[in-house]
C-alpha positions in Angstrom: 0.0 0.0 0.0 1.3 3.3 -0.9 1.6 6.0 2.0 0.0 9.3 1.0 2.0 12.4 2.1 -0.9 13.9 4.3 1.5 17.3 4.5 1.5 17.8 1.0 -2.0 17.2 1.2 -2.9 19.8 3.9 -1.1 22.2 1.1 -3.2 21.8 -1.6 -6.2 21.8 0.1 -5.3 25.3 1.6 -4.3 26.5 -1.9 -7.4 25.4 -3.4 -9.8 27.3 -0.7 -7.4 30.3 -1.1 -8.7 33.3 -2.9 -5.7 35.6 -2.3 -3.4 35.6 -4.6 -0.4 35.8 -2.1 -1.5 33.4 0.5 -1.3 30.9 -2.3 2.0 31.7 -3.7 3.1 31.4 -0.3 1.6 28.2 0.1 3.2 26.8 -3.1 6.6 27.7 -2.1 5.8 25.6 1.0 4.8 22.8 -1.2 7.9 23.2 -2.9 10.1 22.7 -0.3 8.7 19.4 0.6 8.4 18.4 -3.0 12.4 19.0 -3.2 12.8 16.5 -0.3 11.6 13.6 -2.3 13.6 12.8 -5.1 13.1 12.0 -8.5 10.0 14.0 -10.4 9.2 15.5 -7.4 12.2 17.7 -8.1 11.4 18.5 -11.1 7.7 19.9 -9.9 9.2 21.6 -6.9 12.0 23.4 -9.4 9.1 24.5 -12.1 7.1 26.2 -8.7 10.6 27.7 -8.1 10.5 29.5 -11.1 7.1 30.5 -11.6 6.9 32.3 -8.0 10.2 33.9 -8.5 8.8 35.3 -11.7 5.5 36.4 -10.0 7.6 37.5 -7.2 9.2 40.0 -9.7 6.5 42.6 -9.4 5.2 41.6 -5.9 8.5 42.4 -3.5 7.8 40.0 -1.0 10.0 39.4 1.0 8.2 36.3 2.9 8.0 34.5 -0.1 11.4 35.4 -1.0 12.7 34.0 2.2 10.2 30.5 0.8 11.7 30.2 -2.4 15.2 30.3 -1.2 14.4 28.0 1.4 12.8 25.3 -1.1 15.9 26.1 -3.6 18.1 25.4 -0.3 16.9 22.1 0.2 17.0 20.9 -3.8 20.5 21.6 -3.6 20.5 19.5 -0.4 19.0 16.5 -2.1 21.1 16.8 -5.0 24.5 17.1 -2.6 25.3 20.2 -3.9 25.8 21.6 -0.1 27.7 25.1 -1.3 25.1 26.1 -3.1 22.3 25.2 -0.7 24.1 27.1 2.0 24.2 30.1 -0.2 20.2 30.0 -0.6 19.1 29.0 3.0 21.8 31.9 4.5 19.9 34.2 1.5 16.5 32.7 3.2 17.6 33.1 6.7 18.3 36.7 6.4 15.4 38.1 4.3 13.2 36.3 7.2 15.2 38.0 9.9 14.1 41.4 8.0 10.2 40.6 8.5 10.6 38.6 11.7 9.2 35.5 10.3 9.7 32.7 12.4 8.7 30.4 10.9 10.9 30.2 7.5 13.7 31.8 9.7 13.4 28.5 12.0 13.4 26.4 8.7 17.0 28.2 7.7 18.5 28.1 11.3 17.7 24.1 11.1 18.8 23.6 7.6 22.2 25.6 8.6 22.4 23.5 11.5 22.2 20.3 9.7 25.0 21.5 7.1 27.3 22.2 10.7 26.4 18.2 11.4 27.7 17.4 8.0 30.6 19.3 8.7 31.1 17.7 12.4 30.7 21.4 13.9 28.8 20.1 16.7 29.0 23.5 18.5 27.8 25.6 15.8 25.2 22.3 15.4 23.7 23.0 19.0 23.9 27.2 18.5 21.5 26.6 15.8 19.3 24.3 18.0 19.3 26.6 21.2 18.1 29.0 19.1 15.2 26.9 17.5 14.5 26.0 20.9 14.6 29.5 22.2 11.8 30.7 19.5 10.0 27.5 19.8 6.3 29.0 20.3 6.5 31.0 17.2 9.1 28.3 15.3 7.9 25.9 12.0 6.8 22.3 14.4 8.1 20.7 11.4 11.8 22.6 12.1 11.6 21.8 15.7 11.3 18.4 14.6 14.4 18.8 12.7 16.3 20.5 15.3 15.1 17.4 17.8 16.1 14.6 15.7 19.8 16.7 15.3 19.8 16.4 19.1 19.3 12.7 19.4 21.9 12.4 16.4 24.7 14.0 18.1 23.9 11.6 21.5 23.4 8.8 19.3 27.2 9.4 18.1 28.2 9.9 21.1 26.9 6.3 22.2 24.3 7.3 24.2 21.2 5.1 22.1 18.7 5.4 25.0 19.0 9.3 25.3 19.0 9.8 21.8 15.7 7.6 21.8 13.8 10.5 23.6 14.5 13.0 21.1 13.7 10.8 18.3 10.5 10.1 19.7 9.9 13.6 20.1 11.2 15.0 17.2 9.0 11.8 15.0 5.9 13.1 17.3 5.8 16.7 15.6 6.1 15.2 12.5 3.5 12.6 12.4 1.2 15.2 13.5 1.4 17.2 10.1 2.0 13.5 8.5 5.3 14.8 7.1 6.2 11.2 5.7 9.9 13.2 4.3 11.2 13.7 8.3 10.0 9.8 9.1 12.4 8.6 5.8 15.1 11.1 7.0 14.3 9.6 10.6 14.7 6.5 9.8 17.4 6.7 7.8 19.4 9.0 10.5 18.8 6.1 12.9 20.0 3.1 10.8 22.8 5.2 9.5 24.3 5.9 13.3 23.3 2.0 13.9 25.8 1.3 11.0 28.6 3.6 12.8 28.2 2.1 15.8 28.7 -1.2 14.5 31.7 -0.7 12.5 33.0 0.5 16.1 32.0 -2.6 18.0 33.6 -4.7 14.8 36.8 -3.4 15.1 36.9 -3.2 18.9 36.4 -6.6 19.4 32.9 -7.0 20.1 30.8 -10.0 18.8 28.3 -8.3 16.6 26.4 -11.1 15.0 23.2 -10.1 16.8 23.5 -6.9 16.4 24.1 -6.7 12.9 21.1 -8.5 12.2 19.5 -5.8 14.3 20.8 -3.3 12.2 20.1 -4.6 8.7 16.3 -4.8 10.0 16.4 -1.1 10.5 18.0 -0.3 6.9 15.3 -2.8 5.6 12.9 -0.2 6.6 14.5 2.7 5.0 13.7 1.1 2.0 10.8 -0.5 2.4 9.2 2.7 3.8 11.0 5.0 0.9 9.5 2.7 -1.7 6.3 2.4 0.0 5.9 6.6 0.2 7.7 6.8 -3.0 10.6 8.7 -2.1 13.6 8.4 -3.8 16.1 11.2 -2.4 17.7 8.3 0.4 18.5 5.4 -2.5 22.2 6.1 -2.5 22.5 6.3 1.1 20.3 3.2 1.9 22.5 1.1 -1.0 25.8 1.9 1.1 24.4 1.6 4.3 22.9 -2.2 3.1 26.2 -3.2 1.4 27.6 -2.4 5.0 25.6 -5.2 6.4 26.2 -7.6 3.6 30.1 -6.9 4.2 29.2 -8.1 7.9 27.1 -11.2 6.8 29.9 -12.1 4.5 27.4 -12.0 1.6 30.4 -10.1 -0.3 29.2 -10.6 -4.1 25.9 -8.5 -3.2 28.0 -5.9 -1.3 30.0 -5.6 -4.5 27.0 -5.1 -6.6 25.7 -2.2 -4.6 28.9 -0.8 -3.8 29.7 -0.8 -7.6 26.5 0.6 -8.7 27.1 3.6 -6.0 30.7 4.4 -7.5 29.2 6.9 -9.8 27.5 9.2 -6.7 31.0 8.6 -4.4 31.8 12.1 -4.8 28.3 13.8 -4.2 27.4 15.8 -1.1 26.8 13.7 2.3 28.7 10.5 0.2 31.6 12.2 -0.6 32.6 12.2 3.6 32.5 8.8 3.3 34.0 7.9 0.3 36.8 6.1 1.7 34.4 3.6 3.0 32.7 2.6 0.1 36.0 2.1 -1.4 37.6 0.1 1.2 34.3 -1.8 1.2 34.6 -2.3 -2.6 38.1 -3.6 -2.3 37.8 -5.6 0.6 34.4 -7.6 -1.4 36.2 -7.8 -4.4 39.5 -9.3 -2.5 37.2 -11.6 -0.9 35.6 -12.6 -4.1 39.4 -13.5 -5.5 39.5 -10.3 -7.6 42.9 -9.6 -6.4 43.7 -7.5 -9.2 40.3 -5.6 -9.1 40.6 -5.4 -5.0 44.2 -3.7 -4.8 43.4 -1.0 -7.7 41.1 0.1 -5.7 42.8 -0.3 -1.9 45.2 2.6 -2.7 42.6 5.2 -3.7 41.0 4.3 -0.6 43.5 5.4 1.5 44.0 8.4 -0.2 40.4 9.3 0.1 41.0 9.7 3.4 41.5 13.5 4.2 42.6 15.6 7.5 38.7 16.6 7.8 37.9 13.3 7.6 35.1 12.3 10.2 38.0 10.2 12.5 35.5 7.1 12.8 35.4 7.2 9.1 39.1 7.2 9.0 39.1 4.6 11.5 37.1 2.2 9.7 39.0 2.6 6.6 42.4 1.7 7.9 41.3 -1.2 10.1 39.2 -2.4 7.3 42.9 -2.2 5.1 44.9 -3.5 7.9 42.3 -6.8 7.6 43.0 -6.5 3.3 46.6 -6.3 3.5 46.6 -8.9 6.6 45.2 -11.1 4.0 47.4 -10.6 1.2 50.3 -11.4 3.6 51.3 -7.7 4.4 52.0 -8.2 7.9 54.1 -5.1 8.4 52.0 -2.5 6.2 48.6 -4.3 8.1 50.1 -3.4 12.0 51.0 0.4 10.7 47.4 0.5 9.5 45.8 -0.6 13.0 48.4 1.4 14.8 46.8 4.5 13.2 43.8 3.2 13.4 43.6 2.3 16.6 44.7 6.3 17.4 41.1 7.4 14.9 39.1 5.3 17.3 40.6 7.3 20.4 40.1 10.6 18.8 36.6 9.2 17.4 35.4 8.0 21.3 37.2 11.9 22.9 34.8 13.2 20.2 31.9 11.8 21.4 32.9 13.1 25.0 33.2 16.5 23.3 29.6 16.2 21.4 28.2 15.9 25.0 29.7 18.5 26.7 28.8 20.8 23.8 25.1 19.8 24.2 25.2 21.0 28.0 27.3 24.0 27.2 24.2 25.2 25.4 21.9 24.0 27.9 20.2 21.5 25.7 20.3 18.6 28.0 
């Protein structure tokens, strides 16, 4: 059964019994924001609404559906991966807003802003953002409270603290569901698996037996995609691909990892993937060593360690030289292998004083 986006919805049925001309524009910039967030024809739809409010914006001077346009231009480029220039047009957003005092596309920007600080790893700038959401909460966008919630419960979740970070996904999916915006429950649940998939990377390399918990996890990327298809969403397919060939790689089911590894290569350098590209390359050369492509596996092993750069996320760095100590550990490398881990092993204690950091920021800002 297909879900029915009951946000999108609520849109049109307030456009249709609309008569003023302005209202509605403002309305359709709205719907054009969440159009953006879906992927695939959506986009299209959402950029055409761009362009004809723009134009009708032309002898109007708004500025609040100025601040609307940018915003739904802002999250396009979000979808796409194209994070510069979304940060151009939700900063353009977040300051006409500021001019008029409207909170509520002003709240949108602040929690778009502090989701590209997340992607950074600016945690600090991350909870600014929030506090302020927070602070204007009465007159803030639910639906960017929401977002600003489920950023919270992200940063404990990286900081291994699940069962917090529970609360504020609960919260932050309560706002949601009640204007049935089925975009934040993908992004939810994707958020969610995604930090799963972290954590057990983490627990893999530091000895841990994972075998339960992995099948755990590759429930909850199941329903990324089961949910995504089911609400016809396509804006989380190259995400949810990595994240499942993650799990394969940890099943030893290394010929399907391959496949959806392979079929990701051409997206590697796009927006949110492009932090983790060394991943998906290790991953692809580790499958394809495992497979007996030897050749295949150490073309690609060198371009994965060079992937790795000094703003690397260091648990992404981690994984990517323990996972290469493991492939040259199998090739009979012993020496390069233990220079891998060593490093490795010094990622993982920078990764776990990061996650002590990501807490005390949160209570620096009075947040928890």
């Amino acid at each position: 059964m297909e879900v029915t986006s009951r946000i999108l919805s609520d849109l049109e049925r307030s456009i249709r019994a609309s008569s003023d001309e302005r209202e509605i524009a403002l309305l359709r910039a709205e719907r054009a924001l969440h159009l953006a967030r879906r992927g695939g024809e959506s986009q299209s739809n959402a950029r055409q609404e761009i362009d004809v409010l723009r134009k009708k914006n032309l002898s109007w001077g708004s500025p609040e559906l100025s601040a609307w346009c940018h915003l739904a231009e802002g999250m396009l480029q979000l979808t796409v991966g194209n994070y510069a220039r979304a940060a151009d047009s939700i900063e353009r957003a977040r300051a006409v807003a500021a001019s008029v005092s409207d909170r509520r596309s002003q709240s949108w920007a602040v929690t778009l802003q502090a989701f590209l600080s997340y992607v950074r790893g600016d945690i600090d700038d991350v909870n600014e953002k929030v506090r302020c959401v927070f602070d204007w909460i009465v007159d803030a966008d639910p639906l960017a409270v929401a977002r600003a919630k489920m950023l919270v419960g992200q940063i404990l979740h990286y900081a291994g603290r699940y069962e917090s970070a529970r609360q504020w996904y609960a919260e932050s999916r309560s706002l949601a569901m009640s204007r049935g915006d089925d975009g934040f429950a993908s992004a939810l649940l994707f958020n969610v698996a995604s930090h799963h998939v972290c954590s057990l990377r983490h627990q893999y390399f530091r000895g841990a037996n994972i075998h339960e918990f992995a099948r755990l996890v590759s429930l909850a990327v199941d329903s990324v995609k089961n949910y995504d298809d089911h609400a016809r969403i396509s804006s989380q397919s190259a995400f949810s691909s990595t994240l499942q060939a993650s799990i394969y790689i940890f099943m030893q089911k290394f010929e399907e990892a391959e496949v959806l590894l392979r079929s990701s290569e051409d997206k590697a350098d796009e927006g949110g993937l492009s932090k983790m590209r060394s991943i998906y390359l290790v991953d692809l050369a580790y499958c394809r060593l495992k497979m007996g492509m030897i050749e295949d596996a150490v073309a690609v092993a060198t371009p994965a360690e060079n992937a790795i750069s000094d703003v690397e996320h260091p648990e992404n760095a981690a994984y990517t030289r323990d996972r290469l100590a493991e492939f040259y550990l199998d090739l009979g490398y012993n020496e390069r292998s233990i220079a891998l881990h060593d490093v490795a092993t010094s990622d993982w204690r920078r990764y776990e004083h990061e996650q002590g950091l990501a807490v005390d920021s949160l209570r620096r800002w009075r947040i928890i």
